[in-house]
Every structure is written in C-alpha cells, then in structure tokens.
Backbone as a ProteinNet text record, in pm:
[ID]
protein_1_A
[PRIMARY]
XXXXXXXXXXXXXXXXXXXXXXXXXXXXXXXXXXXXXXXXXXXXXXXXXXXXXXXXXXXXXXXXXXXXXXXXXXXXXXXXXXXXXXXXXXXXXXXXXXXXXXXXXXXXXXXXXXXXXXXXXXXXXXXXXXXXXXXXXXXXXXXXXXXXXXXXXXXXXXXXXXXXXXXXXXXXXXXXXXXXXXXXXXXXXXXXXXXXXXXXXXXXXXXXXXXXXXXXXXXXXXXXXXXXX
[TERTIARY]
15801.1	15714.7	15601.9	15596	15471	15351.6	15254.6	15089.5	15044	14946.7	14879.2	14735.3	14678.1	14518.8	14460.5	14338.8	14290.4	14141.9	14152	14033.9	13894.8	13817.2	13687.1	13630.2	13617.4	13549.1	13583.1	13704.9	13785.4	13715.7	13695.9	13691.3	13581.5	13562.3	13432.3	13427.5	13261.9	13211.4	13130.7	13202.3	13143.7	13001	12920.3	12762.3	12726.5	12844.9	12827.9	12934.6	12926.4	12985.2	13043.9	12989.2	13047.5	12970.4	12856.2	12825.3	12717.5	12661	12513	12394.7	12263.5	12157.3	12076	12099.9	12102.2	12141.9	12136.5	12227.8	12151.8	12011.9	11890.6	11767	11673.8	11544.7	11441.8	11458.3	11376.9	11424.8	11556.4	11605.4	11579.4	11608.6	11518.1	11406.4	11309.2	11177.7	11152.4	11187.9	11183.7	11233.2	11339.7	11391.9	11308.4	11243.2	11174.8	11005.5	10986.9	10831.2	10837.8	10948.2	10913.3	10958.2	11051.4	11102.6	11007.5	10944	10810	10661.8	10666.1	10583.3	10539.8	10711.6	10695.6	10684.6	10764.3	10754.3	10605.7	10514.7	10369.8	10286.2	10334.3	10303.4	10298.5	10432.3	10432.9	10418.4	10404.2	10384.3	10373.9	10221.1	10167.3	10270.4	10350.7	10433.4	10592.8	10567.5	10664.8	10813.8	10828.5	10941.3	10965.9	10955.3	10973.6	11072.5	11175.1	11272.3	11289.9	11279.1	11264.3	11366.2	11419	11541.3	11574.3	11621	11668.8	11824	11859.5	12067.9	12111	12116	12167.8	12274.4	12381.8	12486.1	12461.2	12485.1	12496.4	12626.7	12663.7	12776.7	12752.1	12839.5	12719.2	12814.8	12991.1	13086.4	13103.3	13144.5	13178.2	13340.2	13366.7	13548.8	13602	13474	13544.3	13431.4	13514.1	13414.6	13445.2	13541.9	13535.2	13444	13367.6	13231.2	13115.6	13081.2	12973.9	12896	12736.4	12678.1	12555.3	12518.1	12424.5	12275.4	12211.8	12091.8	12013.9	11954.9	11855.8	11760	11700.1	11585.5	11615.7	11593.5	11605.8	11496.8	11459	11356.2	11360	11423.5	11448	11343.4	11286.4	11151.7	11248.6	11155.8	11188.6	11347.6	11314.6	11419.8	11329.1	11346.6	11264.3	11251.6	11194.4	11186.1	11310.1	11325.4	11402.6	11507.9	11596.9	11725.3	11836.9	11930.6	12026.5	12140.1	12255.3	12332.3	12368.3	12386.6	12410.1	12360.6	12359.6	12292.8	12379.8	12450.2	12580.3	12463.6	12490.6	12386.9	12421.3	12569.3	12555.5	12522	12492.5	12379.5	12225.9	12216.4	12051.8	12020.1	12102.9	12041.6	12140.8	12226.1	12252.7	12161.6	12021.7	11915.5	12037.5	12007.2	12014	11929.1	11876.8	11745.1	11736.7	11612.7	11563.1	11543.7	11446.2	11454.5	11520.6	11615.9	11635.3	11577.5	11572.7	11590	11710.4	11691.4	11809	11742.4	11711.9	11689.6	11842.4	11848.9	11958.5	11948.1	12097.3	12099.9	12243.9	12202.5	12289.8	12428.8	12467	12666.9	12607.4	12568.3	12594.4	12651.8	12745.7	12833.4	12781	12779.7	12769.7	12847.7	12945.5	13026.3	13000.9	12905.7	12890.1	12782.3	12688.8	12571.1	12611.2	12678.7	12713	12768	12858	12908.6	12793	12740.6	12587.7	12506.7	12504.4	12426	12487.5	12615	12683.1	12716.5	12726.1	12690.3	12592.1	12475.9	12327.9	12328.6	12370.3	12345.9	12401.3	12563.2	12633.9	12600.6	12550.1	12521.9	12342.5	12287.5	12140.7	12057.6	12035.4	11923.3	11852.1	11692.7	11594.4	11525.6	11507.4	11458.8	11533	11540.7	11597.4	11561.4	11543.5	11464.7	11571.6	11511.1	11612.9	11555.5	11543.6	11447.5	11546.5	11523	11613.1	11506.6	11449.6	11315.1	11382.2	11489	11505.2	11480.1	11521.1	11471.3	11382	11297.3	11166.8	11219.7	11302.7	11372.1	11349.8	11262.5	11270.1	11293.7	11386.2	11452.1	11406.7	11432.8	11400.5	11464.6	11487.5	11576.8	11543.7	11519.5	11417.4	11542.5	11583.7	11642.5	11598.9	11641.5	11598.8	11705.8	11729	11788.6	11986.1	11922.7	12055.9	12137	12068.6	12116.2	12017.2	12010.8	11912.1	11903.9	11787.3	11778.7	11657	11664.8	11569.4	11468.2	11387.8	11224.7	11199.8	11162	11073.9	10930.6	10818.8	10803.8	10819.6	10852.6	10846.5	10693	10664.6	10500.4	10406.2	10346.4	10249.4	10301	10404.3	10489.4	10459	10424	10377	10501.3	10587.3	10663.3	10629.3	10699.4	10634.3	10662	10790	10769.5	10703.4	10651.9	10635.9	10448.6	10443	10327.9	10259.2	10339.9	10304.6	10300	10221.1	10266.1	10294.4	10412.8	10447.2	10406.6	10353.4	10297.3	10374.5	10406.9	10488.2	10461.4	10438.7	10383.3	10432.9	10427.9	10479.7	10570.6	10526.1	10623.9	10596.2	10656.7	10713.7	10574.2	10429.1	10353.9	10353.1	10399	10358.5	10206.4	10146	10042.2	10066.6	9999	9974.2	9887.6	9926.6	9839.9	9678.8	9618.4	9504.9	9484.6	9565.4	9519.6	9572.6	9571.7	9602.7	9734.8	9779.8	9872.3	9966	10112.6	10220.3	10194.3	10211.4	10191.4	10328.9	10329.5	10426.5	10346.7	10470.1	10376.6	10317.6	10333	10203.2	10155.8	10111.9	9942.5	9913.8	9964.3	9931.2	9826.2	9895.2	9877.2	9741	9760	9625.5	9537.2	9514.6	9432.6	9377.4	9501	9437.2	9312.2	9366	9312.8	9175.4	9156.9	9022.5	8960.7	8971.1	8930.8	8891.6	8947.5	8904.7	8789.2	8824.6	8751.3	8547.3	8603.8	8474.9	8392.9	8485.7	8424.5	8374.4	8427.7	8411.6	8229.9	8252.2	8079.9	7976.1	8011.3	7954	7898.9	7977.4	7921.3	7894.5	7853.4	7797.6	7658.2	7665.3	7525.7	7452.5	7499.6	7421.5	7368.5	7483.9	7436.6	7330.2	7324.2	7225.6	7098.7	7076.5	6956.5	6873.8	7005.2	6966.8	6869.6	6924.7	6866.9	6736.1	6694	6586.1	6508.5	6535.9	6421.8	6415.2	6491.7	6456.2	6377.4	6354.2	6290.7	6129	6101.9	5965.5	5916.1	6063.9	5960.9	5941.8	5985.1	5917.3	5801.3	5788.9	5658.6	5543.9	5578.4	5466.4	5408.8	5542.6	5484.7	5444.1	5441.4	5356.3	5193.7	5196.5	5074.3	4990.5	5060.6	5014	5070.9	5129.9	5117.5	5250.7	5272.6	5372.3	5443	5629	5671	5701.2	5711.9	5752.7	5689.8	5519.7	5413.5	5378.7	5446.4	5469.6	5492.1	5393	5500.8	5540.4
16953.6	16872.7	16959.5	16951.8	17056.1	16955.8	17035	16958.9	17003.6	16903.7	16919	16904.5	17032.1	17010.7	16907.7	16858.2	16767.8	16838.1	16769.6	16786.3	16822.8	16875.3	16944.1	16813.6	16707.4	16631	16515.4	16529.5	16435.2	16459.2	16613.3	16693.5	16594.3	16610.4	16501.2	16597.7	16657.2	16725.9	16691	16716.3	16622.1	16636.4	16546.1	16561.4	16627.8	16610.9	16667.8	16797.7	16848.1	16954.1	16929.6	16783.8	16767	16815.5	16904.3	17003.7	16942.9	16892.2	16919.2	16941.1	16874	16968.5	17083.8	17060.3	17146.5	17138.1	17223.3	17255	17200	17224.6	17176.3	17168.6	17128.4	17068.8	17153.4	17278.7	17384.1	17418.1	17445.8	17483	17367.4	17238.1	17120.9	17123.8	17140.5	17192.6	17298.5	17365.6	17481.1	17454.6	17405.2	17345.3	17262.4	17171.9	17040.4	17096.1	17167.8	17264.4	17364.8	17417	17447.9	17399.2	17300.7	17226.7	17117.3	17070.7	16961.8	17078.1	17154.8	17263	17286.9	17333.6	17405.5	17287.2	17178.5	17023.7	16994.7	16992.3	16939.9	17063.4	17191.2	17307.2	17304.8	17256.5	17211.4	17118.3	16998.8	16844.8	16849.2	16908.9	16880.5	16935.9	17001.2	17095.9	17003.9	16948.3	16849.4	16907.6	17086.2	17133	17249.6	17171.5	17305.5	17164.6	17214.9	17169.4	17206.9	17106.5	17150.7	17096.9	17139.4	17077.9	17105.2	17048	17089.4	17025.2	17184.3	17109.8	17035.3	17043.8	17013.1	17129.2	17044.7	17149.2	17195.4	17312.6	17419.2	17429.1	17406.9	17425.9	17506.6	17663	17725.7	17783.1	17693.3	17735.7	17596.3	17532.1	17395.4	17435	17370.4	17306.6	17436.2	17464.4	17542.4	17494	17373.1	17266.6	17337	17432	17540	17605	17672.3	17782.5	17665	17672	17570.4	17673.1	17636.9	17665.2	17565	17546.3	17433	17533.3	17585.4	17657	17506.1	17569.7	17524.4	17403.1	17553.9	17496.3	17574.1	17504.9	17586.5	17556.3	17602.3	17613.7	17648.5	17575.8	17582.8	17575.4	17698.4	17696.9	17646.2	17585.1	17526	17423.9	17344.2	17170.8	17099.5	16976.3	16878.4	16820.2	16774.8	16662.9	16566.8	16496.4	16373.8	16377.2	16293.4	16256.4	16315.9	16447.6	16467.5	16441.3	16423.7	16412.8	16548.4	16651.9	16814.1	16870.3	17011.8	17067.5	17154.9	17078.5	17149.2	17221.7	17366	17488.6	17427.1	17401.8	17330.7	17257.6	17152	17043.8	17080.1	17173.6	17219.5	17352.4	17359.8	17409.5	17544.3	17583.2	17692.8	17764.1	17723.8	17781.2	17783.8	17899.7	17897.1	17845.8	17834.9	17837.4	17981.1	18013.3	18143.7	18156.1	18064.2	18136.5	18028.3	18055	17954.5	18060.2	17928.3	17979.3	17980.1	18040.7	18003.4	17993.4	17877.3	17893.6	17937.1	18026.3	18049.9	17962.5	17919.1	17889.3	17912.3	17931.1	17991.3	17967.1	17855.4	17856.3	17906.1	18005.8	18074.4	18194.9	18236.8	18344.1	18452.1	18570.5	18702.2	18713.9	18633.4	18593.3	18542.8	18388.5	18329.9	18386.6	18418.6	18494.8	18552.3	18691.2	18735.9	18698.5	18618.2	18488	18463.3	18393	18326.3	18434.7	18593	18663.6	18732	18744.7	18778.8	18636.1	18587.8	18427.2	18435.8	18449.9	18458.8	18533.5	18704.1	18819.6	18797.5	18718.2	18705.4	18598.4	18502	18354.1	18363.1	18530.6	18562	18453.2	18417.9	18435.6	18504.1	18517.5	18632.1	18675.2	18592.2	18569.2	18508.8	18564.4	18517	18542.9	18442.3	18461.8	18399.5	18459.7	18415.2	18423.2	18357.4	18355.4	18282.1	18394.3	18381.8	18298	18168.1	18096.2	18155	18186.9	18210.9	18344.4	18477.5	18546.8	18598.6	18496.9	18569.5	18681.4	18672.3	18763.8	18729.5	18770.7	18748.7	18850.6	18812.2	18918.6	18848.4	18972.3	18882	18976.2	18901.4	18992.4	18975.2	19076.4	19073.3	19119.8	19032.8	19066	19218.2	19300.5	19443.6	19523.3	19543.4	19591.5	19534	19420.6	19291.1	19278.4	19341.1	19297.9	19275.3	19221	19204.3	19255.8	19361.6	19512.9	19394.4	19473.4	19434.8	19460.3	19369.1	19369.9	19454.7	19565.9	19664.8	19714.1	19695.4	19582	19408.7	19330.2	19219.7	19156.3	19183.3	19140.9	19148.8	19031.7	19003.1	19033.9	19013.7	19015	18888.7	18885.8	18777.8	18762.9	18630.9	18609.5	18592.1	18671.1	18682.9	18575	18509.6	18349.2	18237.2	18211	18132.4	18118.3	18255.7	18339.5	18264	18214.3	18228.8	18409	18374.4	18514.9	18480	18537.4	18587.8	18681.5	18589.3	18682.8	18699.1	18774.2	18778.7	18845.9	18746	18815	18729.5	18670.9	18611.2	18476	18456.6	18358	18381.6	18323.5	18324.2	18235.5	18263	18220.6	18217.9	18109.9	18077.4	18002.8	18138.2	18064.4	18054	17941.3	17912.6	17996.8	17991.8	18103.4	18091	17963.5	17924.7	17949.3	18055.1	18054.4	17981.4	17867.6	17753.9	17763.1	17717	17768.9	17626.1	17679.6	17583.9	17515.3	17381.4	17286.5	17206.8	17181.7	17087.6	16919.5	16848.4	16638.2	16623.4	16684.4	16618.8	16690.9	16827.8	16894.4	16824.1	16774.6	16746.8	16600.7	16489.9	16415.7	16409.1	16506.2	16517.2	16601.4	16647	16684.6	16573.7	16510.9	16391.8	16282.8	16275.7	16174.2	16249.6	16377.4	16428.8	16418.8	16447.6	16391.4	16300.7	16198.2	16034	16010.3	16062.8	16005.3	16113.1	16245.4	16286.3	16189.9	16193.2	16078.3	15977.8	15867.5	15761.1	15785.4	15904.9	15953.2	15971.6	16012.9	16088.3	15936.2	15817.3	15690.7	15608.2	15618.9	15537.3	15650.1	15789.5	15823.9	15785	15778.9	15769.6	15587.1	15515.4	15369.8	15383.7	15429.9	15433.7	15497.7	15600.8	15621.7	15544.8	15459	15380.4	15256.5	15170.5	15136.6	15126	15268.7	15337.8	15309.4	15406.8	15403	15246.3	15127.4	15019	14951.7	14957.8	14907.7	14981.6	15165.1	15215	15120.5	15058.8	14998.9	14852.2	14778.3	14619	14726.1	14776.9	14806.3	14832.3	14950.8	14930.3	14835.8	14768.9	14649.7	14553.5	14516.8	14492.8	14473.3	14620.7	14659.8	14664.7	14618	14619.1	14793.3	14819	14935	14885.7	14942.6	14972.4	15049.9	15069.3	15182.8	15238.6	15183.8	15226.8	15309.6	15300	15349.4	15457.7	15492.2	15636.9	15756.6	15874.4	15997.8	16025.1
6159.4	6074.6	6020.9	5898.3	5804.2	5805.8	5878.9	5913.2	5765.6	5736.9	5610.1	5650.9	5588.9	5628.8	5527.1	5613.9	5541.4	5388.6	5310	5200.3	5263.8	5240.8	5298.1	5272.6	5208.7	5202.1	5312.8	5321.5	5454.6	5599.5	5647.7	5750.9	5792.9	5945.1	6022.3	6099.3	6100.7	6163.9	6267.2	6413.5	6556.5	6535.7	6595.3	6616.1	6767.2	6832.7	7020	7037.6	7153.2	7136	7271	7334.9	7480.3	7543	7565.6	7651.6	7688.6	7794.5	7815.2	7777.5	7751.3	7672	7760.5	7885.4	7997.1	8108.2	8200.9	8345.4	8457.2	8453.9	8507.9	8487.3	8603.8	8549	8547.8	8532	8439.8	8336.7	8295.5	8167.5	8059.7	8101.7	8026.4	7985	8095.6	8065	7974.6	7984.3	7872.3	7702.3	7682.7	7581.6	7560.2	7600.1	7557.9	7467.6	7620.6	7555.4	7463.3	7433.3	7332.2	7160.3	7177.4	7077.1	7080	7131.5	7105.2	7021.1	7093.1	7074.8	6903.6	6894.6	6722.1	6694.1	6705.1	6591.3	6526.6	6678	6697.6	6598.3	6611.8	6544.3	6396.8	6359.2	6172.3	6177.8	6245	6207.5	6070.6	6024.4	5862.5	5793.4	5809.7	5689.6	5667.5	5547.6	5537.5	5518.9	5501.3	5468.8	5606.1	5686.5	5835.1	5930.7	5953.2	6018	6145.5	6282.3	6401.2	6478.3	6518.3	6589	6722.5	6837.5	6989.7	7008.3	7035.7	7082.8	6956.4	6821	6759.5	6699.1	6680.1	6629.6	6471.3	6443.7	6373.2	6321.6	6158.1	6081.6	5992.8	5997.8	5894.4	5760.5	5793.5	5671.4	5633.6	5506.4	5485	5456.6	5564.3	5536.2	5683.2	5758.3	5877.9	6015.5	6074.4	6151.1	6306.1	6308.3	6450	6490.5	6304.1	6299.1	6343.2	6466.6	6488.6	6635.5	6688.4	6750.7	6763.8	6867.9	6919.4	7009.8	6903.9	6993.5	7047.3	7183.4	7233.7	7136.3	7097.5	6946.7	6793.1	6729.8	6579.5	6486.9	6399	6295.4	6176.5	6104.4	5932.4	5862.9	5809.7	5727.4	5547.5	5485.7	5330.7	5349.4	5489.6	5443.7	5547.7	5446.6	5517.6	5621.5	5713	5816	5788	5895.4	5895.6	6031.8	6029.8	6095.6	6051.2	6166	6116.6	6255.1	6209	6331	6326.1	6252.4	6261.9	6140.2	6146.2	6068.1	5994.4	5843.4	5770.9	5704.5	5722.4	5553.5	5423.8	5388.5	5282.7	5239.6	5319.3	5240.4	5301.4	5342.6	5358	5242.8	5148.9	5061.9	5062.2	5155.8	5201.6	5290	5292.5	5417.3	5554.6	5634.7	5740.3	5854.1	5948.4	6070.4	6065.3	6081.3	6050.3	6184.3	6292.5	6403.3	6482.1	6608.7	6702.6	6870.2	6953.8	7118.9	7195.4	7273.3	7387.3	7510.1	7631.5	7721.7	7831.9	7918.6	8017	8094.9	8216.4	8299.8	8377.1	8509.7	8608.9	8531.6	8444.8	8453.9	8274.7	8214.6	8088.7	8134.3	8076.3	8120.8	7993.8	8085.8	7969.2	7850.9	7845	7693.7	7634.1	7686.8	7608	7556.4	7593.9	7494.4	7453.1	7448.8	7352.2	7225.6	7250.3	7158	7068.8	7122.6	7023.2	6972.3	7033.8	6974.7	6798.9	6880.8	6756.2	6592.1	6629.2	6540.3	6501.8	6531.2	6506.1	6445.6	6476.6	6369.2	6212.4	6284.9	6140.4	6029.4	6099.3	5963.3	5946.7	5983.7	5893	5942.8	6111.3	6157.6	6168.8	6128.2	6125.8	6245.8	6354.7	6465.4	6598.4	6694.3	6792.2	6918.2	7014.1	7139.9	7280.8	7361.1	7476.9	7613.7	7688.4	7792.9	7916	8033	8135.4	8277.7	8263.4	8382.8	8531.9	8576.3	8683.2	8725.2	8612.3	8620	8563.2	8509.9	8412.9	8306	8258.5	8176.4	8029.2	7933.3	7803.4	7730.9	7632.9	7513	7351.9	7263.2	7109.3	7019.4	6891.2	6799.9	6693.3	6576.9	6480.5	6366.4	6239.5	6162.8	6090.5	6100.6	6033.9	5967.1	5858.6	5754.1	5763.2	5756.4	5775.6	5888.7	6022.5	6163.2	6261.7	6318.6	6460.4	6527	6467.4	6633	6730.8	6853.7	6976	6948.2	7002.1	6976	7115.8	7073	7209.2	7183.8	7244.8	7353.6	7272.3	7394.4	7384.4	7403.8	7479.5	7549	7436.4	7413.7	7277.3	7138.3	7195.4	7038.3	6934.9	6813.8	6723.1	6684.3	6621.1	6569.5	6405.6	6320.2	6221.5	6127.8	6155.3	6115.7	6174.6	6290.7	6385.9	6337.5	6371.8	6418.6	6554.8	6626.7	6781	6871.4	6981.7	7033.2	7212.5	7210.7	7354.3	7436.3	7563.5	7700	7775.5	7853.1	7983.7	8097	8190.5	8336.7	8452.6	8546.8	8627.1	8566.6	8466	8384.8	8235.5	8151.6	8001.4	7954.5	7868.8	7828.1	7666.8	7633.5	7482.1	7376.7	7297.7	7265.4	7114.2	7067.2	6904.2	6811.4	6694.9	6604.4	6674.8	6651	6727.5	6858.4	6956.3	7071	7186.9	7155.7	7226.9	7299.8	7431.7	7483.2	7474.5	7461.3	7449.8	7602.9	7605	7665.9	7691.5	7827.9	7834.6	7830.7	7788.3	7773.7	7916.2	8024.7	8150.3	8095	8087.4	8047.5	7931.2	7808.5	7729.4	7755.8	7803.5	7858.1	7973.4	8041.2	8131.5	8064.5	7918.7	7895.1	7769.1	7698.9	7640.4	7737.9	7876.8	7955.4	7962.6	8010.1	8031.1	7930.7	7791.3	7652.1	7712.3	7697.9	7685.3	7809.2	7947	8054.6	7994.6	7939.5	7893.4	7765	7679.2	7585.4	7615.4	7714.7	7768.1	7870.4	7980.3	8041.2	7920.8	7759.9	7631.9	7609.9	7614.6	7541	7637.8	7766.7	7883.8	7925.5	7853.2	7888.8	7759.3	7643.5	7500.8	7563	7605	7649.4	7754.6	7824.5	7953.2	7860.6	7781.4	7718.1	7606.6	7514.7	7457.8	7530.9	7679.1	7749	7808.8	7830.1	7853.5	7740.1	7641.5	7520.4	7460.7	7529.1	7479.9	7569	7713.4	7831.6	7823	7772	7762.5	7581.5	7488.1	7419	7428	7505.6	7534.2	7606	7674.8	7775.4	7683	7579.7	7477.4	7389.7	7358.9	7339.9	7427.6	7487.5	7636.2	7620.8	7608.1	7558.7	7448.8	7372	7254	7146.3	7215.5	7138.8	7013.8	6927	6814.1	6872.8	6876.8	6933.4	6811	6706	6547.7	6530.8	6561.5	6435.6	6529.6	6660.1	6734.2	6668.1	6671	6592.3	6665.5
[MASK]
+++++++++++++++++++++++++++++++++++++++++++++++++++++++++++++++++++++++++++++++++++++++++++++++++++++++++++++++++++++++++++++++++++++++++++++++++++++++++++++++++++++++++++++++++++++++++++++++++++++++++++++++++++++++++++++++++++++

C-alpha cells in the first residue's frame, strides 16, 4: 500500500512532547525563576516573547524538527498564547536566546542533541546550568556558530543584558542590579514592603495625633496654633 503524505497545511503539530517539564524539585525551580524572571524583565516590551517548555518548530511541513528548551526568548514577536512556537508564523524569527536547566536522567546525547539544533536553526545565545553540580556553560553566536563563552563568571548577556555570577551557586542579576528572585522571595519581600509601609502610616498617624492633642492644649490656653511661626 503507497502512504501519501499529507499537505503542510493538513500536518498537526503536537503542543507536548510527552516529556515532563522537569525531573525534580530543583530543576523546576530553576526553570520557573528564571522564565518568570525574563517575563517580569520585559513585561513593558510588548514585542519580547518569553516562553518555558514550549515546543520549538523551526521547518514548516517537518513536525520531527522540533525542540522544547527550558526557557526561550524571542526578541521582535509579540506577547500572547501559543500552544508551540512554528518560526513560520513568527515571522521566521528564531528565539535568540533559550536555557537549559540539567537533571540527573539528561544523557550526554541528549545535550548534545539540543546543542547542535541550537547552533543550526541560529540561536544567538545559549545557557546551560547543571544545580547539582553547580556547573554553568554559555554559547555566544560568533561568526555563524556558537563558540563558548570563556570566562563565564560576570558574563553580561548581550541580549538579555542580565549578568551571571557564579560561586557556590548560579546567581542571576538584572541590568538594574537587582537579583533574579524566586515567587517566595518575591513575595516576602512584597510583604516587608507592605508591613514597612503599613509602621510609615501608623507613625505619620501617631504624630498627626500628637500635633493635634499640643493643639486643643493651646487652645486651651488661649493660644492660636495657626498664628504660630
């Protein structure tokens, strides 16, 4: 029996890949902080595309060529809802930079796998961070392949423009300084906000108090507290 392929327009390109969005509950963590991270990072920029574990189609009418980074970051396509990310209907843009967090069942093939994919469909940036062994790597598109970033340590990403620390663990800070946050720090530092704000407008209340109790007293006395310099 002669199989007939179907029309490129027919083809249905899965949204899952079956796999897991991670193995465990640090490699989660990691994926989450830093794919919340960049989002919160461009919020304002209505054409920066942030994505976590979404699949990657980067030929139309070849739904095999697929890859699911961690995180990805499409500078010039918009925000919104995608169930995957076909290049052809993103303009032909690729993600310029994605992550990879590791975990114990990624096999040395499969990275390689993804590194070589990455070099070939003209990612510019690529990062990879091993939490068990504190191991971070990065790959800098340079004269149309991805040589290694040496040193890694305070390396600025020149799309991102975050910069990477590395010392007893993997430290990410924002152009501003500010260090990537996971939602409890975020969260317990919103709350300290609020509980400081909240002491800021129960001491302004407690003084208002005051300067209203020394002026019944002057008036009391007859004095004016108005006509006080």
């Amino acid at each position: 029996m002669i199989s007939q392929s179907l029309p490129q327009s027919n083809l249905v390109y899965p949204e899952s890949d079956g796999k897991p969005m991670a193995d465990n509950t640090e490699q989660f963590r990691w994926i989450v902080t830093i794919q919340q991270n960049l989002d919160w990072l461009f919020a304002n920029d209505p054409n920066v595309f942030v994505a976590g574990d979404l699949l990657w189609y980067p030929v139309e009418g070849h739904r095999e060529i697929c890859t699911a980074p961690d995180t990805l970051v499409a500078f010039g396509r918009p925000k919104g809802k995608r169930g995957s990310y076909k290049q052809w209907e993103e303009g032909g843009i690729a993600p310029q930079v994605v992550f990879e967090i590791l975990s114990p069942s990624n096999t040395l093939t499969e990275m390689n796998k993804k590194q070589v994919f990455y070099d070939r469909y003209n990612v510019e940036e690529y990062y990879l961070y091993d939490p068990d062994k504190n191991d971070f790597s990065g790959w800098l598109r340079v004269d149309r392949t991805l040589d290694v970033i040496d040193p890694i340590d305070q390396w600025v990403s020149p799309r991102l423009g975050i910069r990477f620390s590395l010392d007893e663990t993997l430290h990410i800070y924002r152009p501003d300084g500010q260090p990537f946050l996971s939602y409890i720090e975020i969260a317990q530092q919103a709350e300290q906000e609020r509980q400081r704000a909240e002491q800021e407008r129960e001491r302004a209340e407690q003084e208002h108090q005051r300067a209203e109790r020394l002026a019944d007293r002057l008036r009391a006395m007859g004095i004016n507290p108005d006509e006080i310099d």
